[in-house]
N, C-alpha and C positions, 0 to 999 in steps of 0.2 A: 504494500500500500504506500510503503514512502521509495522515492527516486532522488537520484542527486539528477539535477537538469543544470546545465549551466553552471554548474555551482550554488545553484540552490536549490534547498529540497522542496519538492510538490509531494505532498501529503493528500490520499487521497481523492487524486484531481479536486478537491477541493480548494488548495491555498496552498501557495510558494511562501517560504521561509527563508529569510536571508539573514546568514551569521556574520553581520557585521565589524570588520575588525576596527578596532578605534585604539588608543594610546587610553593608557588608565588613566580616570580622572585622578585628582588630588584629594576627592571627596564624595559625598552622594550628591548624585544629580539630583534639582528640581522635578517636578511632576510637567509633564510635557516637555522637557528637555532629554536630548539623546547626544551622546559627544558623538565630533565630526568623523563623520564614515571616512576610513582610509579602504573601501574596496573588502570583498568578501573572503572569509577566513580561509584557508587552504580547507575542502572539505573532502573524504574518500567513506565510502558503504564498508564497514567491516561484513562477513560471510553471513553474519548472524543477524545482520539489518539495523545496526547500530553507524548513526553517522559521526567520523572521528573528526575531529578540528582540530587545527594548532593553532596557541596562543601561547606568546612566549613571552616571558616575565616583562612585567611594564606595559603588556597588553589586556585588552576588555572586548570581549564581544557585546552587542545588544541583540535584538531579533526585531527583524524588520516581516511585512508581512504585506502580500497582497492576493486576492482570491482570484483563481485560476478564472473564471467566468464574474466578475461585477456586479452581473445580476442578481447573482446569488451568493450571498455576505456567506462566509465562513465565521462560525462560532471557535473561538481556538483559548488553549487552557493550557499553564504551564507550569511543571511541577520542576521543585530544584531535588534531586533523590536523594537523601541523606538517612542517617538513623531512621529520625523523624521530618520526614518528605515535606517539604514548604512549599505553600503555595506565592509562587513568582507576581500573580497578579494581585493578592491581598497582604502577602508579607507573611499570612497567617498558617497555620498548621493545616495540612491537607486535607481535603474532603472530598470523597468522589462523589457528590451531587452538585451538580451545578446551582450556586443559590445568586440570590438576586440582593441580598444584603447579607454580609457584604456582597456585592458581585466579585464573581471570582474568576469570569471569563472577557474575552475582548472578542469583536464581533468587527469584521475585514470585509468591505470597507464600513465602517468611515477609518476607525481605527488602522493605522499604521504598521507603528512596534510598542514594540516593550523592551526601555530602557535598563531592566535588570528587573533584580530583585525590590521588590516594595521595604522600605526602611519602617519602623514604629512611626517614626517623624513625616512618613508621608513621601520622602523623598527614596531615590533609586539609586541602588549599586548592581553598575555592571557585574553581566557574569566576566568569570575569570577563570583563569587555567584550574583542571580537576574538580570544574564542577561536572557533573551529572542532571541532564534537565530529558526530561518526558514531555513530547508537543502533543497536545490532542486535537483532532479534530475533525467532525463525524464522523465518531464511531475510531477513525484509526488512531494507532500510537504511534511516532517515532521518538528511539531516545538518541542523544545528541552527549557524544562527552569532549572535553573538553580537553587538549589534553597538552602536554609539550611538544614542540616542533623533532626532538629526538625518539621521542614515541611515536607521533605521526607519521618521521620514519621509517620506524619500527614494525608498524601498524603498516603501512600503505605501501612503500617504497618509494614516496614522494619525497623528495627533500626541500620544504617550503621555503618561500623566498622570505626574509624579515620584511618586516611592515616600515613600507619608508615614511617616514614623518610628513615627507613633501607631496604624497598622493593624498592627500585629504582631498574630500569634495569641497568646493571654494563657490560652488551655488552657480556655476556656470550653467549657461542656458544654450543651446543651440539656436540658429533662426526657425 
């Protein structure tokens, strides 16, 4: 159910997922704030349908998100995997039913991405190397880990390129 395309995953034919690499911030991000996209993470399928990323120290992913048809908005829900599994969209302790208070899902379009993890404070820390996050979205799962460029390696036989400071997106428009 999940594919790498392009370097980013479609889940589902539902909704492409893009692992945005970006420089770690210095802190959490504001709410509606996502630090500048430097171009998508090096991503490869492990056999098992696990997709691996490199992110190498001093780097942060976000997820960015758009649904494969417009028409039809994708529901998508994101867990960070841990002992006790966090929910990415509330901050809060996981739950598999989707609730409406809090809301614990984001719904593509109008919704974009999602800046990281939800802070107490309301504000966002990007994912970052060795996390573990679960995308849902109807109905399917992909997990997503996160991992070091010598493991992705390891993992892939990719040898990724480092994240140049100078590719950032700068808001350029075409005619």
């Amino acid at each position: 159910m999940a594919t790498l395309d392009n370097g980013r995953i479609r889940l589902n034919d539902a909704v492409f997922i893009y692992l945005e690499r970006a420089l770690a911030p210095g802190g959490p991000l504001p709410p509606g704030v996502a630090p500048r996209a430097h171009g998508l993470a090096p991503a490869g399928m492990s056999p098992s349908g696990v997709v691996v990323a490199a992110v190498a120290p001093g780097e942060a992913v976000w997820l960015g998100f758009q649904a494969v048809d417009p028409a039809k908005p994708a529901t998508i829900r994101v867990r960070v995997d841990r002992a006790v599994p966090l929910d990415a969209v509330t901050g809060e302790e996981w739950v598999d039913a989707q609730t409406e208070e809090p809301r614990n899902y984001l719904v593509s379009p109008p919704k974009t991405r999602l800046a990281g993890v939800r802070q107490p404070t309301g504000d966002y820390r990007p994912f970052a190397v060795a996390e573990q996050l679960s995308i849902i979205s109807r109905g399917a799962l992909v997990g997503v880990e996160l991992v070091p460029p010598a493991t992705f390696t390891e993992l892939t036989g990719i040898v990724p390129e480092p994240l140049d400071p100078d590719s950032a997106y700068k808001g350029w428009r075409l005619p």
